[in-house]
C-alpha positions as CSV (number, residue, x, y, z in Angstrom):
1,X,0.0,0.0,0.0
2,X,1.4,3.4,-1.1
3,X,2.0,5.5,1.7
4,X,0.0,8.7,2.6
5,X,1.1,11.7,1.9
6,X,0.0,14.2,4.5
7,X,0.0,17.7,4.2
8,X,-1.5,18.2,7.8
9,X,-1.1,16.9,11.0
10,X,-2.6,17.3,14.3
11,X,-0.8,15.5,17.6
12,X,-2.2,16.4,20.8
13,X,-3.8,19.3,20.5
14,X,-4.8,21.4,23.5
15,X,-6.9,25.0,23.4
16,X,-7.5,25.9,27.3
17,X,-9.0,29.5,28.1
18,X,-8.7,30.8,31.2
19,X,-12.0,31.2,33.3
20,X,-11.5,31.5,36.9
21,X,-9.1,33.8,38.6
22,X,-8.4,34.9,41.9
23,X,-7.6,38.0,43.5
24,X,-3.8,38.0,43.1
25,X,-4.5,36.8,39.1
26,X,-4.1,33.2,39.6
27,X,-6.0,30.6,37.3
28,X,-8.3,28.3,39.1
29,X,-10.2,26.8,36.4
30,X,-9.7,26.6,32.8
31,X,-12.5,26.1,29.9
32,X,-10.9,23.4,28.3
33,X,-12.2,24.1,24.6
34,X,-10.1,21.6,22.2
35,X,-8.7,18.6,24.8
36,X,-6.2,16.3,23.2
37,X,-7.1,15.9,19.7
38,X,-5.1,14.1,17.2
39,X,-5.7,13.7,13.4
40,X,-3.7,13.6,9.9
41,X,-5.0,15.3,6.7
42,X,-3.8,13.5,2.9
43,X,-2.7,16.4,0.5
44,X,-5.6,16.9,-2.0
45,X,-8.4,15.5,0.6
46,X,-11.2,16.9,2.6
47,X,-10.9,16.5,6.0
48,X,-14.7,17.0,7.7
49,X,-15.1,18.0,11.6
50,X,-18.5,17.6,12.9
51,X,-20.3,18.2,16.3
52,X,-22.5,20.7,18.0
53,X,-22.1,24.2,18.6
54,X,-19.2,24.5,21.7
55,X,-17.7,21.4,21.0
56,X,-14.1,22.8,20.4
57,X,-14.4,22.3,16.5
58,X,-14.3,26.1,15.1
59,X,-11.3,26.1,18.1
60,X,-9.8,23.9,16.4
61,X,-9.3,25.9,13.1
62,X,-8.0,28.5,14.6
63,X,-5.3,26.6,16.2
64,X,-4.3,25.0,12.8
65,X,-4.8,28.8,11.5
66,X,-2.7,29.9,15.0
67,X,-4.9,32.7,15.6
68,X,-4.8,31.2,18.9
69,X,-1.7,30.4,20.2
70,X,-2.2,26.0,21.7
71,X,-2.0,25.4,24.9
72,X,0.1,22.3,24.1
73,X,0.2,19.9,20.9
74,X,1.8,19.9,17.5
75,X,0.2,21.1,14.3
76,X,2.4,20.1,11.5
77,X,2.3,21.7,8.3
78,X,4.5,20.2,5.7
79,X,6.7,19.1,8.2
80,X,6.6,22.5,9.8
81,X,5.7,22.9,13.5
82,X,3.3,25.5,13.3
83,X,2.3,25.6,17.8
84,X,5.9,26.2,18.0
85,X,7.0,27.8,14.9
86,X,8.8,31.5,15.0
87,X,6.6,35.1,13.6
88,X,8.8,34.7,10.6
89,X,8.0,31.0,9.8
90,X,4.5,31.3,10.2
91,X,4.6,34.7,8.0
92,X,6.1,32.7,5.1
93,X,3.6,30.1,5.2
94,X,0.8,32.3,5.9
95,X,-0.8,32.5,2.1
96,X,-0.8,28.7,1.9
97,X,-3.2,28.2,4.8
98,X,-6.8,30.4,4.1
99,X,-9.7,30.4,5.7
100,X,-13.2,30.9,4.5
101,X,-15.7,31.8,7.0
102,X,-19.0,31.1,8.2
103,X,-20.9,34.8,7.9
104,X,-21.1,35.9,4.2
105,X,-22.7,39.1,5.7
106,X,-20.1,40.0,8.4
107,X,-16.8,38.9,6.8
108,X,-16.8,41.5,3.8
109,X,-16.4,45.3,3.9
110,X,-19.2,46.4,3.3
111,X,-17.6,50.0,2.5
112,X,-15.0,48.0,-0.3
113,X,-16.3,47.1,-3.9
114,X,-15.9,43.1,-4.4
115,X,-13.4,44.2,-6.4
116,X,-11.2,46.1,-3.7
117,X,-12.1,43.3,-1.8
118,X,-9.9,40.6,-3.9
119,X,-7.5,43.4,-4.8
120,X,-6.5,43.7,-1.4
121,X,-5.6,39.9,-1.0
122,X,-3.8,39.6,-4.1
123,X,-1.3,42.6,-4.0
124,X,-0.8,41.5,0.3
125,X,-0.3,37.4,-0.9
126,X,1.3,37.7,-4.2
127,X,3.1,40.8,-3.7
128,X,4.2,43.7,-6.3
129,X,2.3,43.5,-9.7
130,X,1.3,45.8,-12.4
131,X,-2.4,47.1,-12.4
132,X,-3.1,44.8,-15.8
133,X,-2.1,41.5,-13.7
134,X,-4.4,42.7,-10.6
135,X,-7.1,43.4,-13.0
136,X,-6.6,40.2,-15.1
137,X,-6.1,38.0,-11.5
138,X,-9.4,39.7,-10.2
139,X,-11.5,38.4,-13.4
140,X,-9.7,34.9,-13.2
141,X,-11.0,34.6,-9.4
142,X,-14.3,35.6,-10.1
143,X,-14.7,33.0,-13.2
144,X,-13.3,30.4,-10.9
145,X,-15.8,30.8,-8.5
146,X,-18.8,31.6,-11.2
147,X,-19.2,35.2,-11.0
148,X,-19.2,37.5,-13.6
149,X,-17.0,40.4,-14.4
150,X,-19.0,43.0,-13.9
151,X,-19.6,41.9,-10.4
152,X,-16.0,43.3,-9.3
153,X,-17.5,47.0,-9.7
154,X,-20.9,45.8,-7.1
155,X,-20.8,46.4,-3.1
156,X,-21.1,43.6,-0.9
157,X,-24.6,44.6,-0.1
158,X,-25.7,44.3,-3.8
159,X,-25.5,40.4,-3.6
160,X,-27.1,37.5,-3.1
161,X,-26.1,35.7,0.3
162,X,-24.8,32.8,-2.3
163,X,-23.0,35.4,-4.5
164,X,-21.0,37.1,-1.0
165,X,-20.0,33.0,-0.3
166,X,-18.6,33.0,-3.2
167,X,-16.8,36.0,-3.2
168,X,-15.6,35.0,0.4
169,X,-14.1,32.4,-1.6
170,X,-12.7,33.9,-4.0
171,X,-10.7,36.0,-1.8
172,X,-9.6,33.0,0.0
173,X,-8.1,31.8,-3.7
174,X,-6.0,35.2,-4.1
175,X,-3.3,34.1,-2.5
176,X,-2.7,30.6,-3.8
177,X,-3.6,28.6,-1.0
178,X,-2.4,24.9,-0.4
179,X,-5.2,24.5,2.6
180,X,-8.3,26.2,3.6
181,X,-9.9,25.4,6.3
182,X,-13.5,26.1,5.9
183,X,-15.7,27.2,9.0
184,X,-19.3,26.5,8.6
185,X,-19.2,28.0,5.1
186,X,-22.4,26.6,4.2
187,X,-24.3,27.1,7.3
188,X,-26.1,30.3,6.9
189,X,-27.1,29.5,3.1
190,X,-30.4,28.2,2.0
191,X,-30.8,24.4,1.5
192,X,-31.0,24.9,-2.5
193,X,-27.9,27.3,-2.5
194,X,-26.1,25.5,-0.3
195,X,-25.6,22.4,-3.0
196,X,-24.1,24.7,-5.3
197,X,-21.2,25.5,-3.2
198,X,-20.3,22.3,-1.7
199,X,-20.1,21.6,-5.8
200,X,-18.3,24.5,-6.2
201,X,-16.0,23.6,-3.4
202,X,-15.8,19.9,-4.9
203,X,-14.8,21.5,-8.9
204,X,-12.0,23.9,-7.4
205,X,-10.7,21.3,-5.1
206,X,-10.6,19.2,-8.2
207,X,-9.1,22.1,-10.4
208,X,-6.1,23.5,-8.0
209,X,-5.6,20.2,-6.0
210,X,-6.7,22.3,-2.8
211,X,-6.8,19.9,0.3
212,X,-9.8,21.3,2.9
213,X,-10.5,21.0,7.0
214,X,-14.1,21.3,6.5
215,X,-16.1,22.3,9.5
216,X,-19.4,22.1,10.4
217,X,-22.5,20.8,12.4
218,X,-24.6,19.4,9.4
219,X,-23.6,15.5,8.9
220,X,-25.7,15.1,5.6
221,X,-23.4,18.5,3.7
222,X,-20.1,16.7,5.1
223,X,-20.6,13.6,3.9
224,X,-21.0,15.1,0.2
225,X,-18.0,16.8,0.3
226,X,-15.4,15.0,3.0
227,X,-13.4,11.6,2.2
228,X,-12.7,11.6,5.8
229,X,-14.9,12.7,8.8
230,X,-13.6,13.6,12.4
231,X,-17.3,13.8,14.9
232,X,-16.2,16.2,18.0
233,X,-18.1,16.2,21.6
234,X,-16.7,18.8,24.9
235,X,-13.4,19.2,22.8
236,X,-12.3,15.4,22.3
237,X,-12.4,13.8,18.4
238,X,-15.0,10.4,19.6
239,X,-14.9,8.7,16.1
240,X,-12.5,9.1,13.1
241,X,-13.6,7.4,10.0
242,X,-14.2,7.5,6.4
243,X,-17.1,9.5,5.0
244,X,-19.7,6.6,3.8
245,X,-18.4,4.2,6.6
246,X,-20.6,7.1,8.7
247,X,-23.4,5.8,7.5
248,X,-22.8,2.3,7.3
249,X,-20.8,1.7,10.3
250,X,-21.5,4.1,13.2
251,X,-19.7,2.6,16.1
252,X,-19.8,5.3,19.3
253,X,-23.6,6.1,20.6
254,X,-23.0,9.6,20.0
255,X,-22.3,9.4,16.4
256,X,-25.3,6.5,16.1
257,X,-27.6,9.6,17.8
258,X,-26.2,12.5,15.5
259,X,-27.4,10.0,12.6
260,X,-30.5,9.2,14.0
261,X,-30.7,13.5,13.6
262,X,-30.8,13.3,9.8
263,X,-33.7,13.5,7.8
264,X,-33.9,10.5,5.2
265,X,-36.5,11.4,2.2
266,X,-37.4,7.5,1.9
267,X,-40.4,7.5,3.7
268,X,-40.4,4.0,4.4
269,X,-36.6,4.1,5.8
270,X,-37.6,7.1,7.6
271,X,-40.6,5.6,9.1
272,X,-39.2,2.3,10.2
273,X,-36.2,3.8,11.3
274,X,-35.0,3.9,15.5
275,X,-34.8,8.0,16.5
276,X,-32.2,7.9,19.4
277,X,-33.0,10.5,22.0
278,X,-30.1,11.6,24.3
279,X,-31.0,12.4,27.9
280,X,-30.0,15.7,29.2
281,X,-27.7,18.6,28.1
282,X,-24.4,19.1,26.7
283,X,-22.2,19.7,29.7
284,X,-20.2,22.9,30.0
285,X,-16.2,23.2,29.0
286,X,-15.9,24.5,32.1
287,X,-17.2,21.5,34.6
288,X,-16.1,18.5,32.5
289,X,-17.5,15.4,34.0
290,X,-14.9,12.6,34.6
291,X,-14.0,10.3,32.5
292,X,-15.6,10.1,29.1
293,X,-17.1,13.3,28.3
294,X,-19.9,11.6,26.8
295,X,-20.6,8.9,30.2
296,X,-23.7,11.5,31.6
297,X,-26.1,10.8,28.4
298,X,-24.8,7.3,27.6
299,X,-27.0,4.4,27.7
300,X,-24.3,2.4,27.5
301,X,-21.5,3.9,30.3
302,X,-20.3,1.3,32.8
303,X,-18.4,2.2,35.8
304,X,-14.9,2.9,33.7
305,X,-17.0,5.3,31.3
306,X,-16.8,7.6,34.6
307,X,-13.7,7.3,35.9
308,X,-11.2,7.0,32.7
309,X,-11.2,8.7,29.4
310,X,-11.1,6.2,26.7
311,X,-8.1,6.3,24.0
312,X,-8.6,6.9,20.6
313,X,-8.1,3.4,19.0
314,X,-8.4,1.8,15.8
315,X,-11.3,-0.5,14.8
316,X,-9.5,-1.5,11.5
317,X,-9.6,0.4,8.1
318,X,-8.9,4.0,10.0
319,X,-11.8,3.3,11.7
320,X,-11.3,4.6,15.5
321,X,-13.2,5.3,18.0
322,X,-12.7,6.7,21.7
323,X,-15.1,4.1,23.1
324,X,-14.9,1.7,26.3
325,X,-17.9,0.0,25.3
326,X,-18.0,0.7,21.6
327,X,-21.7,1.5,21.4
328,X,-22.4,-2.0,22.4
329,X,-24.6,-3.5,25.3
């Protein structure tokens, strides 16, 4: 078997904020957002990260992005360190690692033409060029991501929700990029709109060989678009595995209840199928129970669900799973 080549790769990753101080400025608690998490992304791939809102996954990007600084763990990017790497090293890699984010609306300035807007991020990531080049790279990016021309002379507020996405990725194209790592960029796009992009995202990925951490909390989008998918609960990766063994295989209850979550439109499937209810509320970052995170609304947790956290092992195939029980009675 040929042997992977990875472009990115996660080892222990920790994101704690603190919470609790006292008096003299000492930390008494910490909010642990992103707690040990370990995965590998192949060069070309789409890596998908799933789980509800506060689970540590959007954390997560921004650690691989180092807008926040880890706590402790490795983030390797082409061999380079990038939790311990210098301002300098991280400044040369910068333009090969993008980000495309969730809000269409709140990401653009709204006083810059779309234009301006992809201007900006080509003369900042590709350096000095000729006002021809600019002009020409500005059409090239809008074509890529199936906009026309004319568009570069509109205001951010003179398009569709669809049309700012686009542009958002666009801008996220200026600079060349190697990886993007993709926040939720579907989330706050209508159902109908929302297919067009993930096939957008699927023709350039094809086109430029672009390899994408794709985040979000929508299991039925990931799984059209990831080849890999990582499911995240209170900051720990539960279940690594690839995208249609999801569907076929899910081994930890909380993946088996996220699935039970998605609408099926055969109405006899649907009908016949088992909805899995979970008991109670996500508990907070910042009173972790002990143990597995997931032990209070198990109904499989046995006395070592509560006491140790189980390792991420390997069920065969890349298959893992952070499981004591393994979903099984």
């Amino acid at each position: 078997m040929a042997e992977k080549d990875i472009l990115l790769k996660v080892e222990n990753l920790k994101m704690y904020f603190p919470a609790e101080k006292t008096l003299g400025g000492k930390v008494t608690n910490w909010v642990k957002a992103v707690d040990d998490v370990s995965f590998e992304v192949e060069r070309g791939k789409t890596f998908g990260l799933v789980g509800e809102s506060g689970c540590g996954k959007t954390t997560t990007g921004k650690c691989i992005l180092r807008i926040n600084n880890p706590t402790e763990g490795h983030i390797y990017y082409n061999g380079l360190d990038l939790a311990t790497a210098s301002r300098s090293e991280i400044w040369n890699i910068r333009r090969e690692i993008q980000l495309i984010f969730q809000d269409p609306y709140g990401s653009l300035d709204p006083r810059q033409s779309c234009g301006d807007i992809l201007r900006e991020a080509i003369v900042l990531g590709e350096g000095r060029q000729s006002r021809k080049q600019v002009r020409e790279r500005v059409d090239e990016l809008l074509r890529i991501v199936e906009l026309l021309p004319e568009m570069a002379d509109r205001y951010p507020h003179e398009l569709s929700g669809g049309q700012r996405q686009r542009l958002g990725i666009a801008r996220a194209l200026a600079c060349d990029p190697k990886l993007i790592v993709c926040d939720e960029p579907v989330s706050a796009l209508d159902v109908s709109i929302q297919a067009q992009v993930i096939n957008l995202f699927q023709k350039i990925q094809k086109e430029l060989g672009l390899t994408y951490v794709f985040i979000a909390h929508d299991l039925a989008v990931v799984r059209h678009i990831a080849d890999t998918i990582a499911v995240m609960y209170l900051g720990h990766i539960v279940e690594i595995m690839d995208a249609e063994e999801i569907f076929r295989n899910p081994v930890h209850p909380y993946t088996q209840a996220l699935l039970s979550a998605v609408p099926i439109t055969d109405y006899d499937v649907e009908r016949s199928r088992q909805r899995i209810l979970l008991e109670g509320e996500v508990p907070s970052p910042l009173h972790a129970p002990a143990g597995c995170p997931f032990n209070p609304r198990c109904i499989y947790a046995k006395d070592i669900c509560r006491k140790e956290m189980p390792p991420l092992k390997d069920m065969g195939d890349g298959h893992c799973v952070a499981c004591h029980v393994c979903g099984r009675k």
